[in-house]
Predicted model as a PDB file, atoms N, CA, C, CB and O in Angstrom, pLDDT in the B-factor column:
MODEL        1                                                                  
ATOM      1  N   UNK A   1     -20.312  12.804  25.663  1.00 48.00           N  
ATOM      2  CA  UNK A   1     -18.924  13.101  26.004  1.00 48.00           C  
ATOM      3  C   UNK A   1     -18.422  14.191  25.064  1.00 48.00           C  
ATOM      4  CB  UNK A   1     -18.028  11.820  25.911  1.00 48.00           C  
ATOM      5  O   UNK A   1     -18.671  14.225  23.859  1.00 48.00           O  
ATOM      6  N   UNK A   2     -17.718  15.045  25.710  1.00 51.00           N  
ATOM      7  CA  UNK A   2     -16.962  15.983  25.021  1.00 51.00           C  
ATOM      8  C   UNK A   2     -16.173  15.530  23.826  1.00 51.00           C  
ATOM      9  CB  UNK A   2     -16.124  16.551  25.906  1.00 51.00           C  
ATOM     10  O   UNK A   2     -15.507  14.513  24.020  1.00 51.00           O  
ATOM     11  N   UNK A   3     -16.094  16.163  22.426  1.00 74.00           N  
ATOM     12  CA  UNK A   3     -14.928  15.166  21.708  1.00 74.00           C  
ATOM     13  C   UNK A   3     -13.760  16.643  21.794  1.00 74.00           C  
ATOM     14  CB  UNK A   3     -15.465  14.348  19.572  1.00 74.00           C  
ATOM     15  O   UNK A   3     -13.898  17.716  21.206  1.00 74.00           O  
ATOM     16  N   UNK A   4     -12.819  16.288  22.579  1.00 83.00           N  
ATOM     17  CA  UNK A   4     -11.387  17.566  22.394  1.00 83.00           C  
ATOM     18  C   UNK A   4     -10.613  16.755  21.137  1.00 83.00           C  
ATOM     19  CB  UNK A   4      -9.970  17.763  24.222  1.00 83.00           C  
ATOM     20  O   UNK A   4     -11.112  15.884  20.426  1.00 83.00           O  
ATOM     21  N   UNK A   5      -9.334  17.264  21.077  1.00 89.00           N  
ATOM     22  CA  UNK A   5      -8.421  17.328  19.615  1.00 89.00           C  
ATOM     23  C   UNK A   5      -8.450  16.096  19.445  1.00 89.00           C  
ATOM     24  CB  UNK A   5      -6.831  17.916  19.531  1.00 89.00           C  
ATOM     25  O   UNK A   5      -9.035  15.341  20.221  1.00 89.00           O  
ATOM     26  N   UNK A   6      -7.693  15.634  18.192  1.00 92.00           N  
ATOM     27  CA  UNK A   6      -7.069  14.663  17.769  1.00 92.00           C  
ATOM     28  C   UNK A   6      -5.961  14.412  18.711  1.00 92.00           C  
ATOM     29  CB  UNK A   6      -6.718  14.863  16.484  1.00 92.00           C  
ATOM     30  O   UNK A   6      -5.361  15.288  19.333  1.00 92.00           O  
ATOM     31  N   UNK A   7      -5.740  13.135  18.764  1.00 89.00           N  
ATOM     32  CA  UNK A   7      -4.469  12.880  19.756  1.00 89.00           C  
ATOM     33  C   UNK A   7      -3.088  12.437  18.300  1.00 89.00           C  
ATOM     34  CB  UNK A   7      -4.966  11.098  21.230  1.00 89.00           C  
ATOM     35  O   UNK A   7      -3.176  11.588  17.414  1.00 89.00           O  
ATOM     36  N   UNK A   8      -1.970  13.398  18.594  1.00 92.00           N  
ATOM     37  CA  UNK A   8      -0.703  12.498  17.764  1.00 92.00           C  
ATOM     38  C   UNK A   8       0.452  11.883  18.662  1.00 92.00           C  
ATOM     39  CB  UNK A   8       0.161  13.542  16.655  1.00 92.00           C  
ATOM     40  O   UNK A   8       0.269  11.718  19.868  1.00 92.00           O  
ATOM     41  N   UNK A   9       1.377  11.624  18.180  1.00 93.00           N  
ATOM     42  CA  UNK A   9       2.755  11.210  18.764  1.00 93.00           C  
ATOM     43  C   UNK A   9       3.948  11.139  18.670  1.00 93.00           C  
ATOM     44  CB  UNK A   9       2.846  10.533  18.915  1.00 93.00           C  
ATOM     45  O   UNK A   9       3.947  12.334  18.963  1.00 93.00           O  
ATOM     46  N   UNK A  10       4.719  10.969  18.579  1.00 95.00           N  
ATOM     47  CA  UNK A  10       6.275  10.958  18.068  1.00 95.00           C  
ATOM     48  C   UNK A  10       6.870   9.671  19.160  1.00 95.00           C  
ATOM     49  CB  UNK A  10       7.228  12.815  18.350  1.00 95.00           C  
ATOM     50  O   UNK A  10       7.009   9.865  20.367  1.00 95.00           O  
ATOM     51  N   UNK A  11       7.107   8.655  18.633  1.00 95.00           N  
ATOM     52  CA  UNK A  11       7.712   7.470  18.668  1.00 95.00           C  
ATOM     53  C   UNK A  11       8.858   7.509  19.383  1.00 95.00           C  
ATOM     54  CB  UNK A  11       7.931   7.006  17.495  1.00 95.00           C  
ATOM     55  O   UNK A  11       9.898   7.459  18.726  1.00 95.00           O  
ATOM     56  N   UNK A  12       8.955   7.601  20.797  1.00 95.00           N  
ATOM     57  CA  UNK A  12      10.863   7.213  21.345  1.00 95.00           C  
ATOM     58  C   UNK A  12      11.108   6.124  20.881  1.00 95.00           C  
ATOM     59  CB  UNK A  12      11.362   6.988  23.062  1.00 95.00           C  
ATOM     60  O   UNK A  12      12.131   5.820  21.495  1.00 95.00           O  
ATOM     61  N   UNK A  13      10.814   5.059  20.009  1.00 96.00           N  
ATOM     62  CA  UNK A  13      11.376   4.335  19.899  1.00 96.00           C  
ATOM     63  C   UNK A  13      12.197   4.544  18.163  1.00 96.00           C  
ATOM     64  CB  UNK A  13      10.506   3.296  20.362  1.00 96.00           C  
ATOM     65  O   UNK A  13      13.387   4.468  17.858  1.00 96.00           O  
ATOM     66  N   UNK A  14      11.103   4.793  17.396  1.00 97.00           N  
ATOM     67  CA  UNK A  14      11.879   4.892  16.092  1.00 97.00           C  
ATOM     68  C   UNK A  14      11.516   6.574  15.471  1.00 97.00           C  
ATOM     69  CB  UNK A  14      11.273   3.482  14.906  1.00 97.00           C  
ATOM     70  O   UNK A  14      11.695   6.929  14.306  1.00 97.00           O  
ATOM     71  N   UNK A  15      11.187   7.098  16.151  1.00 96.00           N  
ATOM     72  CA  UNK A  15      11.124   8.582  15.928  1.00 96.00           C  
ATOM     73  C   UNK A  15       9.672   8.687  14.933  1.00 96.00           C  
ATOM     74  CB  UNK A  15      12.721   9.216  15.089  1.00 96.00           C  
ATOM     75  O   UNK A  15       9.585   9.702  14.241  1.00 96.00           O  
ATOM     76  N   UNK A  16       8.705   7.814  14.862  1.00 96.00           N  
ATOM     77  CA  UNK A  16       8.465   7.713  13.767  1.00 96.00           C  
ATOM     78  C   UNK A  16       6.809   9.243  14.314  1.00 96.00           C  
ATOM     79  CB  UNK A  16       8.279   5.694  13.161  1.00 96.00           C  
ATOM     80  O   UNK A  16       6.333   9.253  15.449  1.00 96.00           O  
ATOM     81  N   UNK A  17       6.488   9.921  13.555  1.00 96.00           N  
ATOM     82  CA  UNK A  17       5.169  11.247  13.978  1.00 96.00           C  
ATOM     83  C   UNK A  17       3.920  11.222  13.267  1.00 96.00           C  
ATOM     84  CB  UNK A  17       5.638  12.869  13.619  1.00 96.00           C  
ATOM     85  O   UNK A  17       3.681  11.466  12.084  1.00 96.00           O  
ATOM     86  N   UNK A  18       3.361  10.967  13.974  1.00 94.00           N  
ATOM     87  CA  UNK A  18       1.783  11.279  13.076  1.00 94.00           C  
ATOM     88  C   UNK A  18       1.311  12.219  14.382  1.00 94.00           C  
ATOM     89  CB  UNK A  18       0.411   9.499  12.639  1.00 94.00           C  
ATOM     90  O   UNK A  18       1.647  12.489  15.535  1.00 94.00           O  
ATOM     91  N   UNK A  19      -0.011  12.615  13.075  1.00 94.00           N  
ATOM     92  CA  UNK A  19      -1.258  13.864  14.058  1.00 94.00           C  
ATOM     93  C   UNK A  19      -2.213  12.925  14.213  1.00 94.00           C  
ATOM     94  CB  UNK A  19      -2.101  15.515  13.156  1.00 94.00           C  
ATOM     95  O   UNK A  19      -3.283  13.524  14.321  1.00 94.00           O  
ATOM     96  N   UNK A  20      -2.404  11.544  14.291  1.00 93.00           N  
ATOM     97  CA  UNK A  20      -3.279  11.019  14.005  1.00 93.00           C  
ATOM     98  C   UNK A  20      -2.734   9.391  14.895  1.00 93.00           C  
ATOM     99  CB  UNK A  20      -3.527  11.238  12.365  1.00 93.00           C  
ATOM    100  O   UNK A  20      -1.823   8.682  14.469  1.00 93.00           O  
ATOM    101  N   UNK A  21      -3.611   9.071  16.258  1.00 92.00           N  
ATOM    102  CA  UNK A  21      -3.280   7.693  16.854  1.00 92.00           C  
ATOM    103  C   UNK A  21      -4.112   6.948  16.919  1.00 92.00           C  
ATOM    104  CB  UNK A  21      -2.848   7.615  17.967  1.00 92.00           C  
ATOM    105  O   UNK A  21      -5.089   7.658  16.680  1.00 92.00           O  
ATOM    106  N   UNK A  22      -4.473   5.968  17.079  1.00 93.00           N  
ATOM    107  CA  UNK A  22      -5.478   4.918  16.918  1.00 93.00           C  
ATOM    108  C   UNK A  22      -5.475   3.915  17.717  1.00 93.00           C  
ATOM    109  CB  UNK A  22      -5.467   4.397  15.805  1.00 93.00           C  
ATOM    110  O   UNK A  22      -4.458   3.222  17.719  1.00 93.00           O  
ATOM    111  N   UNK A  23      -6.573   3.556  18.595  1.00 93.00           N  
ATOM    112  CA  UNK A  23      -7.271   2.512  19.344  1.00 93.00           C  
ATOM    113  C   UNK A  23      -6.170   1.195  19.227  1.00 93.00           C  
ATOM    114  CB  UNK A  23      -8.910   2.197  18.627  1.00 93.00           C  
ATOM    115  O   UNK A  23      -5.826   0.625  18.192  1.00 93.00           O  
ATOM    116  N   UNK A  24      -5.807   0.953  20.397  1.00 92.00           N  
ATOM    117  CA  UNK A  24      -4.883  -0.309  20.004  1.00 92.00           C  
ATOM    118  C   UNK A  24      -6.521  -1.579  20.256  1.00 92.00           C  
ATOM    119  CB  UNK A  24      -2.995  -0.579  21.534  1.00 92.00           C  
ATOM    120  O   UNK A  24      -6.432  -2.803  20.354  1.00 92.00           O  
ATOM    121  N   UNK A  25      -7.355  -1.055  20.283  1.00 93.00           N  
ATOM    122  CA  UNK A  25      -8.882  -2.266  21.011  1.00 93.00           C  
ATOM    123  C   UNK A  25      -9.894  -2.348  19.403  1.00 93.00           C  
ATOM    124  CB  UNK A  25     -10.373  -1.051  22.934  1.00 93.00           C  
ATOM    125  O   UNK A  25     -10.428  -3.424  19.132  1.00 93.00           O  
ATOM    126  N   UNK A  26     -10.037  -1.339  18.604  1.00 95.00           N  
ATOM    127  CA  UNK A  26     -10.563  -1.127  17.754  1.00 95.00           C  
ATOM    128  C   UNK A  26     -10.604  -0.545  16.323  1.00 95.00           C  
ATOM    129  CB  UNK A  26     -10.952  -0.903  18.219  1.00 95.00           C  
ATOM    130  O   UNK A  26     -11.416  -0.651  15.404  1.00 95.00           O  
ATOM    131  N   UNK A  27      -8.876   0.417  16.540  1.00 93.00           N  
ATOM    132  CA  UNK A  27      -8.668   1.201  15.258  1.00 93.00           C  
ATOM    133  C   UNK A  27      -9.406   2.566  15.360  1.00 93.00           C  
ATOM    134  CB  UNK A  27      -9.218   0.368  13.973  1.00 93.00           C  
ATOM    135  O   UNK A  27      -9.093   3.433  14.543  1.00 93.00           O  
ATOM    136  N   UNK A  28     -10.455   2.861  16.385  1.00 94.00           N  
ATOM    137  CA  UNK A  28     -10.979   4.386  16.247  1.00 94.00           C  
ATOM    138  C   UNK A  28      -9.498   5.098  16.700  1.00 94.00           C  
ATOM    139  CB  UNK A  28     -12.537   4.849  17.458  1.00 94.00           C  
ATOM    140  O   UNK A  28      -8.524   4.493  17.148  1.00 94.00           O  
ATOM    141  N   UNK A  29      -9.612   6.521  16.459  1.00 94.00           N  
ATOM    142  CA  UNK A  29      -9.459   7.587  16.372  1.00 94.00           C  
ATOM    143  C   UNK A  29      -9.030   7.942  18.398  1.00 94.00           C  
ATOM    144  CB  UNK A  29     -10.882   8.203  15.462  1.00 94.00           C  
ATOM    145  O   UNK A  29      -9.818   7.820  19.336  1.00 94.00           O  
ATOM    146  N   UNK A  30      -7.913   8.271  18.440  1.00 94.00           N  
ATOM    147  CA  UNK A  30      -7.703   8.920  20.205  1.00 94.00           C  
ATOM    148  C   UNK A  30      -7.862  10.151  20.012  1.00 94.00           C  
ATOM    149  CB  UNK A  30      -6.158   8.763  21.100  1.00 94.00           C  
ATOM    150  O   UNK A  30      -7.249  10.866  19.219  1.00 94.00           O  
ATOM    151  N   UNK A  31      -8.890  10.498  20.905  1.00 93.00           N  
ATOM    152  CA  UNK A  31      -8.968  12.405  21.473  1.00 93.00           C  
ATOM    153  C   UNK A  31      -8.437  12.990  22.702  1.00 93.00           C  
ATOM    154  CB  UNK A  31     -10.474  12.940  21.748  1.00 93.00           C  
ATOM    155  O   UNK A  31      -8.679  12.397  23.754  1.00 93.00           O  
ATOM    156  N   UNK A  32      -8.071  13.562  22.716  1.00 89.00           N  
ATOM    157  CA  UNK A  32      -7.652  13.929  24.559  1.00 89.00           C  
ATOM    158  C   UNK A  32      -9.213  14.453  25.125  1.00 89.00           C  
ATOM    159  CB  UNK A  32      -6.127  15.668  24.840  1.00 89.00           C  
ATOM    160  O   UNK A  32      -9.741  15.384  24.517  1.00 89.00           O  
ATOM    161  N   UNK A  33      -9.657  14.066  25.853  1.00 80.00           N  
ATOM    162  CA  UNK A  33     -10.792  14.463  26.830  1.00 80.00           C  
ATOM    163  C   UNK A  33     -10.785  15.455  27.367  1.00 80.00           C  
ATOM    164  CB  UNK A  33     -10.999  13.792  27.752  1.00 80.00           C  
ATOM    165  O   UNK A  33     -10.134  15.672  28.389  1.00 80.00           O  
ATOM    166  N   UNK A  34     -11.656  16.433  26.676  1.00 73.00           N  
ATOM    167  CA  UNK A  34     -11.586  18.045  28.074  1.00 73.00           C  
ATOM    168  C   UNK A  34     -11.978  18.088  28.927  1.00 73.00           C  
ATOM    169  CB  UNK A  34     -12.100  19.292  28.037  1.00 73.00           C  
ATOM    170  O   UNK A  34     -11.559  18.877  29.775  1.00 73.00           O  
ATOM    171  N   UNK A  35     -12.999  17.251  29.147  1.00 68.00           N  
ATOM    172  CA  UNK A  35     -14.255  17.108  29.968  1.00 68.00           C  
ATOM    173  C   UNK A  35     -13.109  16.829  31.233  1.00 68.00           C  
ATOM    174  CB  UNK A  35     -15.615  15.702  29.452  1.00 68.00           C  
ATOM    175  O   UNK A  35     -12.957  17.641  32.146  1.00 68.00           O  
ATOM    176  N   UNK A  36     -12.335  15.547  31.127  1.00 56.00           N  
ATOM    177  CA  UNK A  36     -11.135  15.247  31.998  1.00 56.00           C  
ATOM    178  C   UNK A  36     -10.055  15.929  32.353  1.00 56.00           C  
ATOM    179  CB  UNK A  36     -10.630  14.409  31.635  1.00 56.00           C  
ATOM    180  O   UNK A  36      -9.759  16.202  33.517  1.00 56.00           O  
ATOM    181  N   UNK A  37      -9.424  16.230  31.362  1.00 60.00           N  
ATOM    182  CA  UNK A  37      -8.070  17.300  31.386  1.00 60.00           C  
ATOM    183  C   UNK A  37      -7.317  16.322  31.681  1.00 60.00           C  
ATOM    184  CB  UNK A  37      -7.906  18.658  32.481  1.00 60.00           C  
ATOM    185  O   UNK A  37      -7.233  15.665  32.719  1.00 60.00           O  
ATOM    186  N   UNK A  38      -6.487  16.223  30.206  1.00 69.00           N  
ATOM    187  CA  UNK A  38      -5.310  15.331  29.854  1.00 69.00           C  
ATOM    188  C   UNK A  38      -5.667  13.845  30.241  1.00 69.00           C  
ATOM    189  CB  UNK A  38      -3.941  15.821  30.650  1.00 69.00           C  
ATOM    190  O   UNK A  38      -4.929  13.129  30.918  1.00 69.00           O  
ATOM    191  N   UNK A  39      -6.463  13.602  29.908  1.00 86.00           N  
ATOM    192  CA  UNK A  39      -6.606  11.568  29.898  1.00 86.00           C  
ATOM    193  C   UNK A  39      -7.159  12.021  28.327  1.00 86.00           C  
ATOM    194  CB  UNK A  39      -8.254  10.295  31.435  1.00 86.00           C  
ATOM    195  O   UNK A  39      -7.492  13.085  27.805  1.00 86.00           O  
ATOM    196  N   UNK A  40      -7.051  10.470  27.846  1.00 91.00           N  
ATOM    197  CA  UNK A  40      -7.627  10.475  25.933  1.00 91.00           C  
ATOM    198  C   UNK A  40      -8.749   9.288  26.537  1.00 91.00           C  
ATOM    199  CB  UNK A  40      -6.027   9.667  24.118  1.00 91.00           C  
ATOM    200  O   UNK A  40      -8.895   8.747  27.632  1.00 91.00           O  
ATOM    201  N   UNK A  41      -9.359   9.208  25.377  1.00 91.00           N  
ATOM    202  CA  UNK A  41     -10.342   8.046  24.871  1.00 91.00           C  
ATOM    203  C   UNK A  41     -10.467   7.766  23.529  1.00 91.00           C  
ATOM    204  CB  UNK A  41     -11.659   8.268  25.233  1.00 91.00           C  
ATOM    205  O   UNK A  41      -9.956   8.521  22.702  1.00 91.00           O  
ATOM    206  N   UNK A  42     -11.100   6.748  23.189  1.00 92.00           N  
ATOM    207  CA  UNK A  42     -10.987   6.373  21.710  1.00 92.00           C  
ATOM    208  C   UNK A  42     -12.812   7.114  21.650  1.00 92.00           C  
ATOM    209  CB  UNK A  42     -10.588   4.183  21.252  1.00 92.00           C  
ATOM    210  O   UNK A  42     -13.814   7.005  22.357  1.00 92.00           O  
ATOM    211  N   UNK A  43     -12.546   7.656  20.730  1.00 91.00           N  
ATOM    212  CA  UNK A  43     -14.211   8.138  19.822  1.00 91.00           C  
ATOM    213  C   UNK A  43     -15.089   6.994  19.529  1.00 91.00           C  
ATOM    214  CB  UNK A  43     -13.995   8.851  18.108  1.00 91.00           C  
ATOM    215  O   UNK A  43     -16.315   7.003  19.638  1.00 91.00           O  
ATOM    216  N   UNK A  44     -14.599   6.336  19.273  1.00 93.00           N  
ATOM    217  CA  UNK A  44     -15.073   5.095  18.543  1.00 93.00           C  
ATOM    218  C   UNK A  44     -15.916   3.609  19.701  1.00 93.00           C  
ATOM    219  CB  UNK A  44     -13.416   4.515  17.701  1.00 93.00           C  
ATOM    220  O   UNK A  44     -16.964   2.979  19.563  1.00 93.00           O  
ATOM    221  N   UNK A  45     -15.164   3.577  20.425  1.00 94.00           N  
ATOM    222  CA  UNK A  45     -15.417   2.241  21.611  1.00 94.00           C  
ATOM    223  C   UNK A  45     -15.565   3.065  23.046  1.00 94.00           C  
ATOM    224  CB  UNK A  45     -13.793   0.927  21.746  1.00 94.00           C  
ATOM    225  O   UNK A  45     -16.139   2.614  24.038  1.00 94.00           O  
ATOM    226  N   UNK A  46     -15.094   4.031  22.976  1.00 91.00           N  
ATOM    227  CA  UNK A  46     -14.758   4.917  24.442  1.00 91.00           C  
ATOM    228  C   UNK A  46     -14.266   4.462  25.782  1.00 91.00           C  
ATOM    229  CB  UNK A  46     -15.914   5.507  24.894  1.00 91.00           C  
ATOM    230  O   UNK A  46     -14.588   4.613  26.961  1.00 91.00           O  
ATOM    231  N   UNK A  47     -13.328   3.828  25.077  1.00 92.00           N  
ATOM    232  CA  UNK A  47     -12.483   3.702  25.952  1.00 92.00           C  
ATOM    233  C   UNK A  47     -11.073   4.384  26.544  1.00 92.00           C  
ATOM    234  CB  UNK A  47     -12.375   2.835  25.690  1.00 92.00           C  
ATOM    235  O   UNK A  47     -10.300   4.836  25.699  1.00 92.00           O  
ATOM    236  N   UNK A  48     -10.722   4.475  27.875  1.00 92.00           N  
ATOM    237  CA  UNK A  48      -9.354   5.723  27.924  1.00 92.00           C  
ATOM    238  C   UNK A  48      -8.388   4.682  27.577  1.00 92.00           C  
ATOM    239  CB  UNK A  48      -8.877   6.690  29.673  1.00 92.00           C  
ATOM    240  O   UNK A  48      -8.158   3.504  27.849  1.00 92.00           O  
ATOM    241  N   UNK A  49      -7.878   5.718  26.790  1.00 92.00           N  
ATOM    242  CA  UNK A  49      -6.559   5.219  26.261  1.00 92.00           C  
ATOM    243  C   UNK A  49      -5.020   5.587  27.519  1.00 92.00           C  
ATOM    244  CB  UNK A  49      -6.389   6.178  24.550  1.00 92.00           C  
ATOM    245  O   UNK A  49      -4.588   6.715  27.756  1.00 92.00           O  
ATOM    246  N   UNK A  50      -4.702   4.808  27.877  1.00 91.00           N  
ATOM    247  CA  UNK A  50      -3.039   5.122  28.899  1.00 91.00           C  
ATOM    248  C   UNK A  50      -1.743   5.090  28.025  1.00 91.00           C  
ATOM    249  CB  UNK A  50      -2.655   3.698  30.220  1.00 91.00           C  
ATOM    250  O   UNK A  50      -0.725   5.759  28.204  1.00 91.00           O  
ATOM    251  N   UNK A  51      -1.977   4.230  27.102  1.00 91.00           N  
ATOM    252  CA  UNK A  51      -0.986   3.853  26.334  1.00 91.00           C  
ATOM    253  C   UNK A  51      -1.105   3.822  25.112  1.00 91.00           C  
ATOM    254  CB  UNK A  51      -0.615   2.897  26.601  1.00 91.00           C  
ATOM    255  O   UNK A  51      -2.303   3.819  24.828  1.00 91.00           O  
ATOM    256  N   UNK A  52      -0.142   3.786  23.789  1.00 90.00           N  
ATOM    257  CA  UNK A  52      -0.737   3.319  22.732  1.00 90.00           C  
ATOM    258  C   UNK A  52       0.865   2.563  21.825  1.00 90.00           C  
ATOM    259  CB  UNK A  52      -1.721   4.764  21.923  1.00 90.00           C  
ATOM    260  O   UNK A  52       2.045   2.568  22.177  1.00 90.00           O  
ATOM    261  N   UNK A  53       0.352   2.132  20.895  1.00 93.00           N  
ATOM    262  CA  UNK A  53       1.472   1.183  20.315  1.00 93.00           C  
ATOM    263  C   UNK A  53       1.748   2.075  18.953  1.00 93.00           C  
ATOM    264  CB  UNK A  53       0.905  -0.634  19.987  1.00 93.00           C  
ATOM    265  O   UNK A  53       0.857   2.671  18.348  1.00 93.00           O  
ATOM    266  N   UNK A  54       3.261   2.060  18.547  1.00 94.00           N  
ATOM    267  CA  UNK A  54       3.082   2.905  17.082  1.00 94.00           C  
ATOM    268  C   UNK A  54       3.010   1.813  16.415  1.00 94.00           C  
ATOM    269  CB  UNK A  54       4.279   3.984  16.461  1.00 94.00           C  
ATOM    270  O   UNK A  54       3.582   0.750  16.657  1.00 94.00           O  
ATOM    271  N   UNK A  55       2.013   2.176  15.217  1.00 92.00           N  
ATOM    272  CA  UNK A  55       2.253   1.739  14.028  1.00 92.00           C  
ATOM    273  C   UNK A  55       3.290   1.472  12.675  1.00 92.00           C  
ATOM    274  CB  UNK A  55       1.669   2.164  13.858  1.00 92.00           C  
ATOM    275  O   UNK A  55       3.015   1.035  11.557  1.00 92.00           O  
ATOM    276  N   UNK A  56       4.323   1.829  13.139  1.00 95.00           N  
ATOM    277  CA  UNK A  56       5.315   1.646  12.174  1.00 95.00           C  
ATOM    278  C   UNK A  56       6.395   0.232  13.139  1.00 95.00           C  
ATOM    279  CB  UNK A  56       6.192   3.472  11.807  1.00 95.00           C  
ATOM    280  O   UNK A  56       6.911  -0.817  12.751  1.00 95.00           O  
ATOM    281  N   UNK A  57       6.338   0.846  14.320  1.00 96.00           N  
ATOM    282  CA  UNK A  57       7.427  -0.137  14.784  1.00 96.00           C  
ATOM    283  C   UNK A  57       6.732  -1.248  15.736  1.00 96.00           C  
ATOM    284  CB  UNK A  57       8.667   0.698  15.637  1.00 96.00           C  
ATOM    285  O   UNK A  57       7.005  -2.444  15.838  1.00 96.00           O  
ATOM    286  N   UNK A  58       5.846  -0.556  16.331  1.00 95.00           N  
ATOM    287  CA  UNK A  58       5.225  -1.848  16.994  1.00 95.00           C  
ATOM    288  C   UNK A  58       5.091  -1.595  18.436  1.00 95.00           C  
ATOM    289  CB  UNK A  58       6.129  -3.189  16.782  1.00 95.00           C  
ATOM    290  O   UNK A  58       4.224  -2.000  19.211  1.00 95.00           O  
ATOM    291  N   UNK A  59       6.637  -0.466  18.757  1.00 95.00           N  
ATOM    292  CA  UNK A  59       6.740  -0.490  20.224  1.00 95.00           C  
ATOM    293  C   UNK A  59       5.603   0.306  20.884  1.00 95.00           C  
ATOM    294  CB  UNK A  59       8.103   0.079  20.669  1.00 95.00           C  
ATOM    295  O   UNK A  59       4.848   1.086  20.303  1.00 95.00           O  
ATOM    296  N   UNK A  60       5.599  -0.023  22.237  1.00 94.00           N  
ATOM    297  CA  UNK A  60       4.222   0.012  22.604  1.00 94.00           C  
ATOM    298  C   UNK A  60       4.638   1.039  24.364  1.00 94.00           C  
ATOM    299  CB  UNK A  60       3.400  -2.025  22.695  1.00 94.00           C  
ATOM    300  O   UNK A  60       5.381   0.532  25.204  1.00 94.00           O  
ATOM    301  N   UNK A  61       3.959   2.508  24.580  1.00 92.00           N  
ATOM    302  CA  UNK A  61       4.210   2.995  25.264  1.00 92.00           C  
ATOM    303  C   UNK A  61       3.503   4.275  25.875  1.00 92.00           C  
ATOM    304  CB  UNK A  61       5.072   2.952  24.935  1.00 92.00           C  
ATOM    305  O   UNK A  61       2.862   4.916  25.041  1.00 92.00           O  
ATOM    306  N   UNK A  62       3.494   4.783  27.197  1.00 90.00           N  
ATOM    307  CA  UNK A  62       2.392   5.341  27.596  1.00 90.00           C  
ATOM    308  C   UNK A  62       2.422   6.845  27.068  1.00 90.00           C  
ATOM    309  CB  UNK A  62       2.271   5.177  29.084  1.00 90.00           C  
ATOM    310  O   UNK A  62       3.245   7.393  26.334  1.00 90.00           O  
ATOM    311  N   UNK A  63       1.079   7.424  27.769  1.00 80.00           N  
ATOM    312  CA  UNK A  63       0.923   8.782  27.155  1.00 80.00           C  
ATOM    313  C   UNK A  63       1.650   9.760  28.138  1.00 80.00           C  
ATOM    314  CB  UNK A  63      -0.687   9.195  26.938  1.00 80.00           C  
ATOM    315  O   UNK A  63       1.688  10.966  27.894  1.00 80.00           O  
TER     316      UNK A  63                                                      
ENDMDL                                                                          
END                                                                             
């Protein structure tokens, strides 16, 4: 599998930003998929990611 960028986010819920999102299944690392164009997967388990939860607040919401 292709590995494209790092996936980040910015939180509608508490504003909170990282360059950096993580596997709500395992803790790996989300990439956006080129191979796909615009779906992610985790590097780690490879699985597509639709959604992800932030880490600061908890709330949990799609890509």
């Amino acid at each position: 599998m292709e590995q494209g960028p790092v996936l980040g986010y910015q939180c509608p819920a508490c504003g909170f930003v990282t360059d950096k999102t993580h596997c709500d299944y395992c803790q790996g690392v989300v990439r956006w998929d080129d191979e796909v164009g615009g779906s992610a997967h985790c590097e780690h388990c490879g699985r597509k990611v639709h959604g992800i939860t932030c880490r600061k607040c908890g709330e949990s919401f799609a890509l």
